[in-house]
C-alpha positions in Angstrom: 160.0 91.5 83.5 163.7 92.1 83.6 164.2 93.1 80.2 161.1 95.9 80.7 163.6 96.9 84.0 166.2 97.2 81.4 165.3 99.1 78.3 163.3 101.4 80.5 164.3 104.9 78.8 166.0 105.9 82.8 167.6 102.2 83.1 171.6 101.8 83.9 172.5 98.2 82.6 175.8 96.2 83.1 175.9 92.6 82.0 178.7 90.3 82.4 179.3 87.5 80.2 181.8 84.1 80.3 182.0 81.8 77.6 179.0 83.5 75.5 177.1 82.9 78.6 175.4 85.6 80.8 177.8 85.4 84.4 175.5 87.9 86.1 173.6 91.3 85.2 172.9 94.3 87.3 169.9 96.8 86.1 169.5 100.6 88.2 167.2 103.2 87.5 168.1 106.8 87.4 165.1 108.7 89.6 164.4 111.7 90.7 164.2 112.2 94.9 164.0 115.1 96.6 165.8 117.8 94.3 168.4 115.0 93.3 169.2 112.3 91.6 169.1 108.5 92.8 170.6 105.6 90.9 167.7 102.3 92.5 169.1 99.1 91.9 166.5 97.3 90.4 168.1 93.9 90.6 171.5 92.5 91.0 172.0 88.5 90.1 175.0 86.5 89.3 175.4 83.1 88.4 175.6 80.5 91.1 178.6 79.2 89.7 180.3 82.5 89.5 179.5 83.8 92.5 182.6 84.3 95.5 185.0 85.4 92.7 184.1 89.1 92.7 181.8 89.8 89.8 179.4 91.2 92.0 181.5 93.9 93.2 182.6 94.7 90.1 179.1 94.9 88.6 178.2 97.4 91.4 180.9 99.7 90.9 180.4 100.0 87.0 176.8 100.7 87.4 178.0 103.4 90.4 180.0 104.7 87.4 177.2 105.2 85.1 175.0 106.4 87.9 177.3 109.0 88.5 178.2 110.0 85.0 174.0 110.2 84.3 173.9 113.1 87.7 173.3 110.8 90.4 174.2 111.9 93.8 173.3 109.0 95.7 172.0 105.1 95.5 169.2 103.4 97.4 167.7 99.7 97.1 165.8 97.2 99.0 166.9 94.0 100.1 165.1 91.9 102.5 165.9 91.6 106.1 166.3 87.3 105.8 169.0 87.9 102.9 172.0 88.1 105.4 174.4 87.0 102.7 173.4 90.2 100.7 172.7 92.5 104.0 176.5 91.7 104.4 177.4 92.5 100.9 176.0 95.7 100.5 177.7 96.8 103.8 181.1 95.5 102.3 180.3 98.1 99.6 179.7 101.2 101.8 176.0 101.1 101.7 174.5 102.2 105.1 171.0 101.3 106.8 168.6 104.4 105.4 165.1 102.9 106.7 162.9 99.6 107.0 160.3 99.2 104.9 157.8 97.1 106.3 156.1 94.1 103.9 157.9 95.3 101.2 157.9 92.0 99.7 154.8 90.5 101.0 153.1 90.5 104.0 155.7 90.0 107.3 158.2 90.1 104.5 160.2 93.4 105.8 163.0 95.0 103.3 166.0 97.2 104.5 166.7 100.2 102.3 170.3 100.8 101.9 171.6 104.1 100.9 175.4 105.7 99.8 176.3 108.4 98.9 178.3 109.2 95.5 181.4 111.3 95.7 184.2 112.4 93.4 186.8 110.5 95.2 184.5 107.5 93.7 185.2 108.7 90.6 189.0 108.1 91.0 188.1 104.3 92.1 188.3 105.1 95.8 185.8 104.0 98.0 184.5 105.8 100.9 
């Protein structure tokens, strides 16, 4: 299934490698919401034994990068209301609460939906 989420023909794809070994991969989709662009993070996973060292963050602002160069003006994705480690993770990254979505994954299974906004002063490798 991930490799259908990655060669789809709107798919962003960064994949990070150590020792010939995959350290973690992040797959967005470029879609098209209400007279703009949206990167979607499809999925982001990293290793378990590279995890705390940063590769996450870095994953996220690459595939920011290629969002933006491919028009996007914004990114959205789910993650679910139990993953606190995440929840926390994506606010460290500027992402804001945009709605809940109810049984997203499953029945009683609720998913936030995080949004931020893309700006040029990204595009210098300043957050905001």
């Amino acid at each position: 299934m991930m490799r259908r989420f990655a060669e789809a023909k709107n798919a962003l794809t960064v994949v990070a490698e150590r020792a010939q070994e995959i350290a973690g991969f992040c797959i967005a989709h470029v879609e098209r919401g209400r007279g703009e662009h949206v990167g979607y993070i499809v999925t982001l996973d990293v290793a378990p034994a590279e995890r705390r060292r940063g590769l996450a963050a870095r994953m996220m602002h690459e595939i920011e990068s290629q969002a933006r160069a491919a028009g996007c003006a914004a990114m959205a994705l789910h993650v679910s209301v139990e993953n606190t480690g995440a929840v926390r993770f994506y606010e460290r990254m500027g992402y804001a609460l945009w709605h809940l979505a109810p049984g997203f994954y499953g029945r009683g299974r609720d998913a936030i939906v995080y949004r931020r906004m893309l700006t040029p002063r990204d595009a210098a490798g300043l957050s905001t």
